[in-house]
N, C-alpha and C positions, 0 to 999 in steps of 0.2 A: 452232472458233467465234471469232469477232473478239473478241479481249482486252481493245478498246475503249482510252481516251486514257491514255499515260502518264504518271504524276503520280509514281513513287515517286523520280525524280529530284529532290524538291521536300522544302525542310525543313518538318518536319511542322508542321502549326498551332501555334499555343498557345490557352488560351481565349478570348485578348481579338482575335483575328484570326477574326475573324466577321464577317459580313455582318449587312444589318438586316434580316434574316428569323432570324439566331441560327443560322446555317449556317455553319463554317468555308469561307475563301475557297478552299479546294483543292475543297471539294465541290463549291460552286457554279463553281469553273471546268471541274469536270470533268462538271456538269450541261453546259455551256455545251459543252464540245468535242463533247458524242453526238448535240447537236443539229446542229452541225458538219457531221459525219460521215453523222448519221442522216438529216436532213431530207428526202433523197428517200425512201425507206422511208415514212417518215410524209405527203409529197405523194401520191403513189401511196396508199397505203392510203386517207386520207381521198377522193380521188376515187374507188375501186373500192367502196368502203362505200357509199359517199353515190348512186353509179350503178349500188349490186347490187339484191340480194332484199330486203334489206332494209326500205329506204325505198320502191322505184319501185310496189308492188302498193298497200302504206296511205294512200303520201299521194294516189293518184290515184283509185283504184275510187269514193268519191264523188262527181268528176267525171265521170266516164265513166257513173255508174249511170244518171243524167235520159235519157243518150242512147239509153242500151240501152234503158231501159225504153220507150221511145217510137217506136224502132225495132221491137222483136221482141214487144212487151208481156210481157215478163218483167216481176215484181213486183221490189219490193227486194229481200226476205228471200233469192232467187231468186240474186240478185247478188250478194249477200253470202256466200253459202254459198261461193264461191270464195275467198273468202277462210279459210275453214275447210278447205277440202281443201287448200290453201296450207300451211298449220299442220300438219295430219298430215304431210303429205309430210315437211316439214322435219323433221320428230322424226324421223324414218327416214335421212333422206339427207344433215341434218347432221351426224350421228356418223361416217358414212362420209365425207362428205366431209374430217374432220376426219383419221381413219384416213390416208384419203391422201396427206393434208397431214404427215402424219409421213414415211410410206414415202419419197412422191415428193418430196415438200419445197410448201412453201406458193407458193414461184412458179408451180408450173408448172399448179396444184389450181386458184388463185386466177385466171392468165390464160382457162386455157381452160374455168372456169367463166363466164369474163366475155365472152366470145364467144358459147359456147354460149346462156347468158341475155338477150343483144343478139337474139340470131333467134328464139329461142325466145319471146320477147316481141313482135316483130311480128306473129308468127302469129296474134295477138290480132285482128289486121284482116281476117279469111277468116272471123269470126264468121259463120253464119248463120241462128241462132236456134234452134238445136240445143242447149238447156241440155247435154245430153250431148256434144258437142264441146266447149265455151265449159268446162266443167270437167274434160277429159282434158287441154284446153290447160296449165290454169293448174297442173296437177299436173305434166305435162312440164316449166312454168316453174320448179316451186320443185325439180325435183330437178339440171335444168340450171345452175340457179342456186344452190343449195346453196353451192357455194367461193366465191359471195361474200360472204358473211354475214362479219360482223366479226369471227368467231373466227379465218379464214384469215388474211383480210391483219394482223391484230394479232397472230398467232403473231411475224411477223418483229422488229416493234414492243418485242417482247415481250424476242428476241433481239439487239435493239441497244439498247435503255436499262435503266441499271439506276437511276442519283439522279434520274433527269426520267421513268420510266417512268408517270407517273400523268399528267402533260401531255401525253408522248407520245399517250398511250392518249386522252385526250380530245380532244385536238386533230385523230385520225384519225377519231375518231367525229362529228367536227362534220362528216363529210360530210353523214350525215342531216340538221341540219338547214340546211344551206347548199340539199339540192335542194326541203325541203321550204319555203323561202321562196323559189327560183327556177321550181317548175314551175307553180305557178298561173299564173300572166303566161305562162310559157314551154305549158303546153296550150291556154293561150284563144288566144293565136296560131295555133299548128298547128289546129286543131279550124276554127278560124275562115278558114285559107286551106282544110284539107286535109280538112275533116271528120272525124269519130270515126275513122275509119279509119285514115285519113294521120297520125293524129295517135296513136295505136299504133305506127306506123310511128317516127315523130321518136321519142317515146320511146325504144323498142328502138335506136332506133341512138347514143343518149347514151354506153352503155355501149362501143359499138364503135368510136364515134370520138373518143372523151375518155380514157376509164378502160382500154380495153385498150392502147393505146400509149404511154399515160404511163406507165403497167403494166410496158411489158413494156423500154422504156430505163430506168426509175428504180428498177422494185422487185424488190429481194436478198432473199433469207432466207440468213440461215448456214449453215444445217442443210438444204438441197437438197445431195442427193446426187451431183450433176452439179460441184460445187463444192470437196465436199470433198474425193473422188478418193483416200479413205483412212478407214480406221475412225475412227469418230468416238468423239471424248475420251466419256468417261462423265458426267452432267452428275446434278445432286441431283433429286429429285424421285421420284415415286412411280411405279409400273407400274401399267397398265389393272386389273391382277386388285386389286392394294395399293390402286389406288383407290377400285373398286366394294366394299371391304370394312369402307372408311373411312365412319362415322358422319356427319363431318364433308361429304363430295361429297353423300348425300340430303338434308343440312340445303339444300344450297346449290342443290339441283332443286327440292324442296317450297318454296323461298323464290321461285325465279325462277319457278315455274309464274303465281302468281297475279300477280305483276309485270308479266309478259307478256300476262296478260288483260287487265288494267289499263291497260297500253300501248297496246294496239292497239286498245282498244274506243273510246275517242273519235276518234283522229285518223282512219279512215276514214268513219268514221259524221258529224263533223263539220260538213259541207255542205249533207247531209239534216236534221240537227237544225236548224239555223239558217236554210235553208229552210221548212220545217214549220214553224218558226214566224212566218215573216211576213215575213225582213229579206231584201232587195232581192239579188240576183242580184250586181251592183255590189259592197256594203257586204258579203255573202259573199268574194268575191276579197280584197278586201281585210283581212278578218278572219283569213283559214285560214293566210295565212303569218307570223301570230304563232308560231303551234306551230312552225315551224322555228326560226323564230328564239329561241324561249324552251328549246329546242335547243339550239342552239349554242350558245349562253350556258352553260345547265345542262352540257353537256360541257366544256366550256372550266372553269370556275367548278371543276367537280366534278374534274377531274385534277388540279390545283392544288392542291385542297385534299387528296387522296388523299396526294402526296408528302409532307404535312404531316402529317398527322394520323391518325388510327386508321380504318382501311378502312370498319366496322361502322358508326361514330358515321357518317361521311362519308352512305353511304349510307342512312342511319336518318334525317338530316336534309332528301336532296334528296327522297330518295321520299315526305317528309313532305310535302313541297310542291303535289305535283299532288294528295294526298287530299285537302287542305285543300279546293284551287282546287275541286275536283270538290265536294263540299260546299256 
């Protein structure tokens, strides 16, 4: 594994050689070199997050639903339900994916999940009113797309920062919302030259022409096996069975289960509610890429503050935030 910046050539701090955040200046230059070093890891990651599974199904199926329903007369709930077989899948084919990503190493799990999810997401436009095709598609979509889900490309994240890993970690998650305040604009475009269809199409191909080739010149993990070309050093941390046994890994499932309800239940549904109730098609587009942006803020905001301060508090005060809003 990369040993990361050398500093022990350097006389140790004293207390009064601190920075104004109360961090000795070796720390904070040795934050400052993994950014150095790290930054394509973390370019790559943020655009392969920001154009996987992630983001591309919640922040659009609202857009897309007025059209389907008016095409095929499928109902909402109808529409929606793909996003439900979405979600099973992933309980399935994220673990594995993740597997993977240990064996083969997260480069190769995270590329050719990002290719596979690029055409696997086009097929969206062969729709023809087949609720039974229209949800075999989107289950092919979330297992194709599986490695791209932030756990892939932030394994490497994970792997090159250790004083700035809580900025790192936000700053790649700001993909989400960088595409959730650029594809509103960016679908009423496509929809509006290419129709619903074509406009599946632009989608699927974000992935193929952004995120897979910055992917694949920018982003390292240490731990591919193609790399290291020698047994790899032993590293701390727990084993699959050490972890499934630990108290502490169910606290941290039963916490995210209801989180991930929580998350996804507005930002798709979003367009429908603010239609239904009255405001202008217009003043919609304009509203929906707040949530990206209060995104990327909250990821940004929340790394920062994670390097700082205690993980639990961090997270106890942002996820405070949207119960409030929701309130």
């Amino acid at each position: 594994m990369d040993p990361g910046p050398v500093v022990a050539d350097k006389p140790a701090a004293t207390p009064h050689d601190c920075d104004d955040a109360g961090e000795p200046f070796m720390a904070t230059h040795a934050g400052y070199d993994e950014f150095k070093q790290g930054w394509p890891v973390v370019l790559s990651s943020m655009l392969g997050i920001g154009l996987g599974l992630s983001p591309l199904p919640f922040y659009t199926v609202g857009v897309f639903a007025p059209l389907l329903m008016a095409a095929f007369g499928w109902k909402i709930s109808e529409i929606l339900t793909s996003l439900l077989i979405t979600t099973a899948m992933i309980a399935w084919a994220g673990p594995m994916a993740g597997l993977l990503a240990v064996r083969w190493g997260a480069r190769r799990v995270a590329l050719g999940s990002t290719a596979l999810f690029g055409f696997s997401f086009m097929s969206l436009a062969f729709s023809n009113g087949s609720l039974t095709l229209f949800y075999a598609i989107w289950a092919v979509i979330a297992i194709a797309g599986a490695g791209t889900l932030p756990i892939t490309w932030t394994r490497a994240v994970n792997h090159r920062f250790d004083r700035r890993k809580g900025l790192a970690l936000g700053i790649s998650l700001m993909g989400t919302g960088l595409f959730g305040i650029l594809c509103k604009p960016y679908l009423a475009w496509a929809i509006g030259e290419f129709s619903w269809r074509g406009a599946y199409v632009a989608l699927g191909a974000l992935p193929l022409l952004i995120a897979l080739p910055v992917g694949y010149f920018l982003f390292r993990d240490n731990d591919a096996p193609s790399e290291i070309g020698a047994p790899q050093t032993q590293t701390s941390g727990l084993s699959i069975a050490e972890t499934l046994r630990d108290w502490r890994f169910w606290l941290i499932v039963l916490a995210i289960l209801p989180i991930s309800f929580a998350l996804a239940g507005p930002v798709p549904n979003l367009e429908i509610i603010l239609r239904t109730s009255g405001i202008a098609p217009a003043t919609i587009l304009k509203l929906t890429p707040l949530i990206g942006l209060a995104s990327l803020l909250g990821r940004l905001a929340g790394g920062w503050l994670l390097d700082r301060f205690w993980a639990p508090a961090v997270g106890f005060a942002i996820l405070g935030l949207p119960a409030l809003s929701c309130l």
